[in-house]
C-alpha positions as CSV (number, residue, x, y, z in Angstrom):
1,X,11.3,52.7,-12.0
2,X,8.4,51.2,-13.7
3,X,9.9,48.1,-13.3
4,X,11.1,48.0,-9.9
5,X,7.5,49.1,-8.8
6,X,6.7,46.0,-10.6
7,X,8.6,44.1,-8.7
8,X,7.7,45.1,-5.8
9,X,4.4,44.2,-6.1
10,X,4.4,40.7,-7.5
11,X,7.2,40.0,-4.7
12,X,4.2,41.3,-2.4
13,X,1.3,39.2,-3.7
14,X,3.6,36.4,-3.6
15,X,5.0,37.3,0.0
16,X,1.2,37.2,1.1
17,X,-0.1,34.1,-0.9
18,X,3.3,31.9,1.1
19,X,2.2,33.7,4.5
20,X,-1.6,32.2,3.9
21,X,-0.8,29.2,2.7
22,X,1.6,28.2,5.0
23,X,-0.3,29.8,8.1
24,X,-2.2,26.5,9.0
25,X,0.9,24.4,9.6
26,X,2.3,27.2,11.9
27,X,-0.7,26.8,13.5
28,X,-0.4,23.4,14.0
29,X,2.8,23.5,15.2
30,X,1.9,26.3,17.6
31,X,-1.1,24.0,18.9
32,X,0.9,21.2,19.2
33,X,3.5,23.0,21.6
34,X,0.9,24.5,23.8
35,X,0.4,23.2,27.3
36,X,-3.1,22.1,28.7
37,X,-3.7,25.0,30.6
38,X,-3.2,27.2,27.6
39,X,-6.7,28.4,25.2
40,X,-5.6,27.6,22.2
41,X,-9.0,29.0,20.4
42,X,-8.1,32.5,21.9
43,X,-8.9,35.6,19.4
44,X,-6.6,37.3,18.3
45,X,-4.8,33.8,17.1
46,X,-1.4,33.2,19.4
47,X,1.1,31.8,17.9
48,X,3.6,31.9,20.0
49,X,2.9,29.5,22.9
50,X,3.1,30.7,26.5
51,X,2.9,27.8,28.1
52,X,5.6,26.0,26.0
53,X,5.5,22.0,26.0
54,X,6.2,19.3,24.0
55,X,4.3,17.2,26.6
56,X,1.6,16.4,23.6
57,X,4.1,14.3,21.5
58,X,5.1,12.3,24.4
59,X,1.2,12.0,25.4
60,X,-0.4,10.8,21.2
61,X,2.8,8.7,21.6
62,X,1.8,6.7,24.3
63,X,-1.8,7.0,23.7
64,X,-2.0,5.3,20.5
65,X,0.4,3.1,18.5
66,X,2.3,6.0,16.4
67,X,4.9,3.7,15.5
68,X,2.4,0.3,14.0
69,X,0.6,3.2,12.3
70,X,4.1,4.7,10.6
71,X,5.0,1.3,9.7
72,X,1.9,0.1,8.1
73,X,1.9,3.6,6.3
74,X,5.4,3.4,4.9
75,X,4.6,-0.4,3.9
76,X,1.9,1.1,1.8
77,X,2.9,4.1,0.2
78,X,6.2,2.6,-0.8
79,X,4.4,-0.3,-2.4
80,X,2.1,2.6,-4.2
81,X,5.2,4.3,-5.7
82,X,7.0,1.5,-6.8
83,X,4.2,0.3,-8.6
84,X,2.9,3.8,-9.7
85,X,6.8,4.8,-11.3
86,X,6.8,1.0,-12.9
87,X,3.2,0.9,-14.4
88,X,3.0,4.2,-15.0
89,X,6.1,4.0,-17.3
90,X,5.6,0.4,-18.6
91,X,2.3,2.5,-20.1
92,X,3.6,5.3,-21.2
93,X,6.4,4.1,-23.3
94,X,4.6,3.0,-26.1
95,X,2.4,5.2,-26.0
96,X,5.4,8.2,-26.7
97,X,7.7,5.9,-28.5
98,X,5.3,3.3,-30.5
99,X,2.9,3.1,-33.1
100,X,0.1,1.3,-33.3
101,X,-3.8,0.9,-34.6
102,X,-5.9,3.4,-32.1
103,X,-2.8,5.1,-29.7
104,X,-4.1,8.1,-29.3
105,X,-8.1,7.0,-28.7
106,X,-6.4,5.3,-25.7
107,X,-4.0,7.9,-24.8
108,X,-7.0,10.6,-25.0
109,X,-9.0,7.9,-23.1
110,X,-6.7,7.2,-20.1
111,X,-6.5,10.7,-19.8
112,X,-10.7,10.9,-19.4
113,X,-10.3,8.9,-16.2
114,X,-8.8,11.8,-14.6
115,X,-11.7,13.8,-14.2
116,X,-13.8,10.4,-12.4
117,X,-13.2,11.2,-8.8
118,X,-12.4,7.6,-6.7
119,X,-15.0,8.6,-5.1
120,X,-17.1,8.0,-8.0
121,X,-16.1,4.7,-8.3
122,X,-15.2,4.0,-4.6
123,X,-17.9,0.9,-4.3
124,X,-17.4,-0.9,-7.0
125,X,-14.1,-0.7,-6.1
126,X,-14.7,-2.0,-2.5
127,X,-17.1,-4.9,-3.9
128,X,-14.0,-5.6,-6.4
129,X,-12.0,-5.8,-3.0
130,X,-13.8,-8.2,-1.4
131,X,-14.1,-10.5,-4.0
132,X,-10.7,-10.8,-4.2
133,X,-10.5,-11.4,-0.9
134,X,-8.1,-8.3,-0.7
135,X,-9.0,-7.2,3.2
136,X,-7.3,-7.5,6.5
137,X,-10.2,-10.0,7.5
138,X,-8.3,-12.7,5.2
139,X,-4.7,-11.9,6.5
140,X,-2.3,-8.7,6.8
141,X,-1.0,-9.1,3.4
142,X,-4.2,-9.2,1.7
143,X,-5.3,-6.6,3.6
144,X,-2.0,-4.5,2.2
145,X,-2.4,-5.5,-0.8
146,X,-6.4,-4.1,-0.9
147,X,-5.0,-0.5,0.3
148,X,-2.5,-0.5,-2.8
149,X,-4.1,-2.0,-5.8
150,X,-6.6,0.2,-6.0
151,X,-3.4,3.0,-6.7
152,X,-1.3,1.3,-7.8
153,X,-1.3,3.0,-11.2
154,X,-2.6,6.4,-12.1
155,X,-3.5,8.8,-15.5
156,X,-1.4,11.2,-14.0
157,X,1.5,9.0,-13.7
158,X,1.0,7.7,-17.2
159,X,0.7,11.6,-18.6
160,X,3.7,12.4,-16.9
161,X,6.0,10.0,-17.9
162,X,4.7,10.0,-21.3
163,X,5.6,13.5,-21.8
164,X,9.0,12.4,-20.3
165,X,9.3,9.9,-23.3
166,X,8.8,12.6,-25.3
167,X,11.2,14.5,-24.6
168,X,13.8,12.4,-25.4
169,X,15.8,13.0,-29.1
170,X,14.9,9.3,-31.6
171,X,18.8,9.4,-31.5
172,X,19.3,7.9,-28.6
173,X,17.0,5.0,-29.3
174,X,18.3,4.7,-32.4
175,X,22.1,4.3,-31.2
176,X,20.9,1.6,-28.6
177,X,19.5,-0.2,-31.7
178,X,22.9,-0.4,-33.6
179,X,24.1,-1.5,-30.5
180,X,21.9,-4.6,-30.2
181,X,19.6,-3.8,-27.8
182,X,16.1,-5.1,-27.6
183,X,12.9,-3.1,-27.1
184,X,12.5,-3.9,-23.3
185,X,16.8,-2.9,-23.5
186,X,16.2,0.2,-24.4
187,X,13.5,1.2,-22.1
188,X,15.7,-0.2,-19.0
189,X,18.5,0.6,-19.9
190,X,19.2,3.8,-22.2
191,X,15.2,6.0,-21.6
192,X,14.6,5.2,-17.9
193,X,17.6,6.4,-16.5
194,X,17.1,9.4,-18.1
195,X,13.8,10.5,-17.3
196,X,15.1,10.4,-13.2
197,X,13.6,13.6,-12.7
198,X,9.7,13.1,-13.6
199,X,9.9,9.5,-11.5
200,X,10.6,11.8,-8.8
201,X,8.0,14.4,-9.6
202,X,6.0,10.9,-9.7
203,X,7.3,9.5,-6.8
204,X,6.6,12.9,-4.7
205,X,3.4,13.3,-5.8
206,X,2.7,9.5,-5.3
207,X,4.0,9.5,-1.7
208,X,2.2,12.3,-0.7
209,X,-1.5,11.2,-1.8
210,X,-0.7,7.6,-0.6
211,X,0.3,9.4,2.9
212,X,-2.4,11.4,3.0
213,X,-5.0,8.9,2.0
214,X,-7.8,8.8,4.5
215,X,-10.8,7.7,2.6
216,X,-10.1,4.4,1.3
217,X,-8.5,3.2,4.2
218,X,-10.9,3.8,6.9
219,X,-13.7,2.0,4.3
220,X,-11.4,-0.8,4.0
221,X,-9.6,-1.3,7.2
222,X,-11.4,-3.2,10.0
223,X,-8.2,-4.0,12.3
224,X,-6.8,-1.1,14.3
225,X,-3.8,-3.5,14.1
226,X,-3.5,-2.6,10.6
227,X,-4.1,1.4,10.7
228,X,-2.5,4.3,8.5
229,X,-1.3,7.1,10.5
230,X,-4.3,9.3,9.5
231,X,-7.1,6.5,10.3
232,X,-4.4,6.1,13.6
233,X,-4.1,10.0,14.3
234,X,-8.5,10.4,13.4
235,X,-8.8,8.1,16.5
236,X,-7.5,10.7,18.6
237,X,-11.1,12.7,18.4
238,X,-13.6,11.4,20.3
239,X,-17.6,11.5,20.1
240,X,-17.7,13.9,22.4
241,X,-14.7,15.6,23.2
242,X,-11.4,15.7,21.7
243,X,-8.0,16.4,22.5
244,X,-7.0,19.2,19.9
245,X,-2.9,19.0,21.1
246,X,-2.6,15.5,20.9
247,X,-4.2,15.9,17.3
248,X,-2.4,18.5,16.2
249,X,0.7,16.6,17.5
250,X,0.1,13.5,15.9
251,X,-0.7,15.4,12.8
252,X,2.7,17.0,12.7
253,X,4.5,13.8,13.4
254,X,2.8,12.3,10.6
255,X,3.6,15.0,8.5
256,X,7.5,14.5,8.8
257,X,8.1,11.9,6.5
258,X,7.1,13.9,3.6
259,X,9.0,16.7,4.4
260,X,12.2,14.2,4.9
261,X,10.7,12.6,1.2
262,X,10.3,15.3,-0.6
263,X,14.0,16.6,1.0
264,X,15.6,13.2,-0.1
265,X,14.4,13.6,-3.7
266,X,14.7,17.0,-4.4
267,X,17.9,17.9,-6.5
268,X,15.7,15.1,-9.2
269,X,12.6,17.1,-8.8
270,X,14.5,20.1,-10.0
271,X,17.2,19.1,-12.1
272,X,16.8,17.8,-16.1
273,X,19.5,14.9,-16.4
274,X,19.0,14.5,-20.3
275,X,19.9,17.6,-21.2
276,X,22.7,17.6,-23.6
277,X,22.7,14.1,-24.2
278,X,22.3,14.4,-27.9
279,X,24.8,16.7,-29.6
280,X,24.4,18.8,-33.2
């Protein structure tokens, strides 16, 4: 009984903390579907619209450029994650699988530089930027390139896949040996494939702050040409008035490409592919 009671409760806490944390976005759906004659600050909240529309996703879609924006964000979060799950592991596999003079003073210290906030060392890293001449001033690419570089590689990333490394029995590095392989062999070809499921966890995680990036963009960014659907969708508000559906709209369109992401790699993010790959 004890234990059913026990039960019951956590299932509670944990039925409450998914019904609060997942209120906003039902929220922002609900705002998004309401029609303009509709209060959408009314107390008590309505969810449920009354005046039910999806006239505010055809209106942010002619009102701005949705689809330059989704482009220019795809073109930069996919460049973040390839060279996040290529760095990051390029990094981490010596420092799982190698030895050598002072490894873990630089593991210890690339794990330090987690707990600098970019914003910390956001203008030096803008003055780097235009040094290098990596803004939209010079030409598109550049300007790309000066909304990647700067996360193109993170601790996190590094931690991760380090651990990954880890993981993995000396057996199977040691059979790619008698087998001829080469150092950069057996990274490629024998320990990458088989640490699949924390580049996704990687790749997820990467996607979703690269998506979600706000900051550094509107710092950098001086063509509208050249926006990220959050800079894009931010446009929407106004000085003085603002159009609440069309934001909550454009927020939700922006917010489908994760969902679709995180769908599409899913079975890696909770699936272990090495297991077993070493028998007693």
């Amino acid at each position: 009984m004890k234990k059913i009671l026990a039960k019951i409760g956590t299932h509670s806490v944990l039925i409450l903390a998914s019904i609060l944390s997942i209120f906003p976005f039902l929220w922002l759906i609900s705002t998004s579907l309401k029609g303009a004659g509709e209060n959408i600050f009314a107390y008590p909240p309505v969810l449920i619209p009354q005046d039910f529309t999806f006239e505010n996703y055809v209106g942010v879609w002619n009102r701005v450029n949705l689809l330059g924006y989704f482009i220019n964000s795809m073109i930069v979060a996919a460049g973040t994650v390839i060279l996040n799950l290529i760095l990051s592991s390029l990094a981490a596999y010596p420092l799982a699988r190698m030895e050598f003079r002072g490894k873990k003073i630089t593991f210890f210290a690339i794990l330090a530089t987690i707990m600098i906030p970019f914003q910390a060392i956001m203008l030096p890293v803008y003055l780097i930027t235009i040094k290098l001449h990596l803004i939209d001033t010079v030409s598109n690419a550049a300007g790309y390139i000066g909304l990647i570089m700067p996360f193109a590689v993170s601790a996190f990333g590094i931690f991760l896949m380090r651990q990954a490394f880890l993981g993995i029995p000396r057996e199977m590095e040691e059979a790619a040996i008698v087998d001829g392989c080469n150092v950069f062999q057996i990274f490629w070809r024998v320990l990458l494939p088989m640490v699949k499921p924390s580049l996704a966890v990687l790749a997820i995680f990467t996607f979703i702050g690269s998506w979600g990036e706000f900051l550094w963009p509107s710092i950098v960014l001086t063509k509208e040409s050249l926006y990220t659907l959050p800079v894009g969708v931010n446009n929407l508000q106004g000085m003085f008035s603002s159009n609440w559906r069309f934001i909550a709209a454009g927020s939700i369109i922006s917010i489908i490409p994760i969902i679709i992401f995180f769908l599409a790699m899913q079975k890696y993010f909770i699936s272990g592919e090495n297991e077993g790959a070493v028998k007693g």
